[in-house]
N, C-alpha and C positions, 0 to 999 in steps of 0.2 A: 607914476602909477597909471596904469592902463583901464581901461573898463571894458570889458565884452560885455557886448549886448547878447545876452547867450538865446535871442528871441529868432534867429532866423536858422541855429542848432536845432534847436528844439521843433521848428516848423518842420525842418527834414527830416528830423526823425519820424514826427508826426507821421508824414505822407512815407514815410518808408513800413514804417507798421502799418498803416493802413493800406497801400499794395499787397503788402508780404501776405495780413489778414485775407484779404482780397481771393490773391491765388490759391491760400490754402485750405479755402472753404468753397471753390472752383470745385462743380460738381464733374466727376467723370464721365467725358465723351468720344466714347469710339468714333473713328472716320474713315477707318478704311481696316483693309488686310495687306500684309505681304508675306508670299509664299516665297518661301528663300531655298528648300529645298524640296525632292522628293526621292522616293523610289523605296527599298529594300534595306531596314535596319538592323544592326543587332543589340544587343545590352544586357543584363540581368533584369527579369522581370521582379518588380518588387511588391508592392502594398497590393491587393486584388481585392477589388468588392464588388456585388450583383449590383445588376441597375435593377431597376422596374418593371422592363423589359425581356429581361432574362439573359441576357448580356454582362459577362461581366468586366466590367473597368480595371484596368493596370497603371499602376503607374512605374515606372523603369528608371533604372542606376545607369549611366557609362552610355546614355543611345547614342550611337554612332549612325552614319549613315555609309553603309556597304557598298548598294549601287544605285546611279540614278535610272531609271526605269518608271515607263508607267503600266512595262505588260510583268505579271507575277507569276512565277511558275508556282503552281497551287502544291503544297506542301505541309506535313504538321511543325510547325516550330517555326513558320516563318514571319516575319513581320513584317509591314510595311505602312507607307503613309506619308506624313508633309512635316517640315517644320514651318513655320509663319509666325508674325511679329503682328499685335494689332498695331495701330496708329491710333494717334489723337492726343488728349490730354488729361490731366497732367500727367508727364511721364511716370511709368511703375505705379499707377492708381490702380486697386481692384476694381474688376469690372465683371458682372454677369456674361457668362455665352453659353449657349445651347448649341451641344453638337448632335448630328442628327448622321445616321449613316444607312445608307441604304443598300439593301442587298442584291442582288440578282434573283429575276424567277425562277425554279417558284419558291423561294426563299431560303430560309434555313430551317431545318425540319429536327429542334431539341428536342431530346428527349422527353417524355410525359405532359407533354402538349400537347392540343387538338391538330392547332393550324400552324403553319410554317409563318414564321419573324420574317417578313419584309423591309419592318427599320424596327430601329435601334435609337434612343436618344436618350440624353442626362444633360444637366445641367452642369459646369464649371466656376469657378472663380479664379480667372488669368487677370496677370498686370499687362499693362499699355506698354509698349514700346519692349518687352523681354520675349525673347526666344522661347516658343514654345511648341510642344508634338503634337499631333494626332493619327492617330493609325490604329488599326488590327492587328492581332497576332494568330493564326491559329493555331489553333489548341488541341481540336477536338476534332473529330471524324464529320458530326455534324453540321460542323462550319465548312467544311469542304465544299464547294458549291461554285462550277465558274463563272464566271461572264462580269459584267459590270458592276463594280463595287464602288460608291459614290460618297463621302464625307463631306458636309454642308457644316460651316461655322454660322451661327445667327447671331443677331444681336438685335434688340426691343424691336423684333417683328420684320427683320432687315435681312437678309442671305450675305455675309461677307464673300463669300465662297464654297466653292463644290471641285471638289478633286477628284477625280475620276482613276481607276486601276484598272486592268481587264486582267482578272487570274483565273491561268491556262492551264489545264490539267497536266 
């Protein structure tokens, strides 16, 4: 008969839960951006809600990416914008971002408002390391407006990035 000293199992086990405990109470930390695509998409536009702003948020079925481009021929129904990946850790953790999007002067002039929307911003909850959109679509007569259209990702006080469009009448 044999005897295992079952003392040196049990210490790996130990240090294997206590790593595992380790990483999975690993708070989440952004480190970067990558921008993987851009230009002119299309899709089914789905869920739609106002921001705060008076902008309102979509989120889309099937987006596809049509052409790469950063100039946008200005039109109603069109979309456009980026796809990017955060970085950091742990992979697929939620993470807070603030997208912030800035308009061309002298802004966008909605309906039954004083003053023309300059920007635009909402708050998100994206995973680390997944493919993810952001863009415009317009919609409306009022969004018609050319020149310089800018999308800024933030993160705790930080600019991941700023994409730039110029849409051309």
């Amino acid at each position: 008969m044999e005897v295992i000293n079952p003392m040196p199992r049990m210490f790996a086990a130990f240090c294997f839960l206590l790593v595992g405990s380790v990483g999975a109470s690993q708070t989440p930390q952004i480190t970067g951006i990558q921008v993987t695509h851009y230009g002119i998409y299309t899709g089914n536009q789905g869920t739609r809600q106002p921001t705060a702003s008076g902008v309102t948020y979509s989120e889309y079925d099937g987006l596809r990416l049509a052409e790469t481009t950063r100039t946008v021929a200005l039109q109603r129904g069109v979309n456009f914008g980026f796809e990017y990946i955060l970085t950091g850790s742990p992979d697929k953790a939620n993470v807070p971002i603030r997208i912030v999007v800035r308009f061309p002067a002298p802004g966008l002039n909605k309906p039954g408002t004083s003053t023309p929307l300059t920007e635009a911003s909402f708050d998100l909850t994206k995973q680390i390391g997944v493919s993810s959109w952001n863009g415009y679509s317009i919609d409306d007569d009022w969004e018609m407006v050319p020149g310089q259209w800018s999308f800024e990702i933030w993160s705790n006080g930080q600019k991941l990035t700023s994409q730039t469009f110029t849409l051309v009448p």
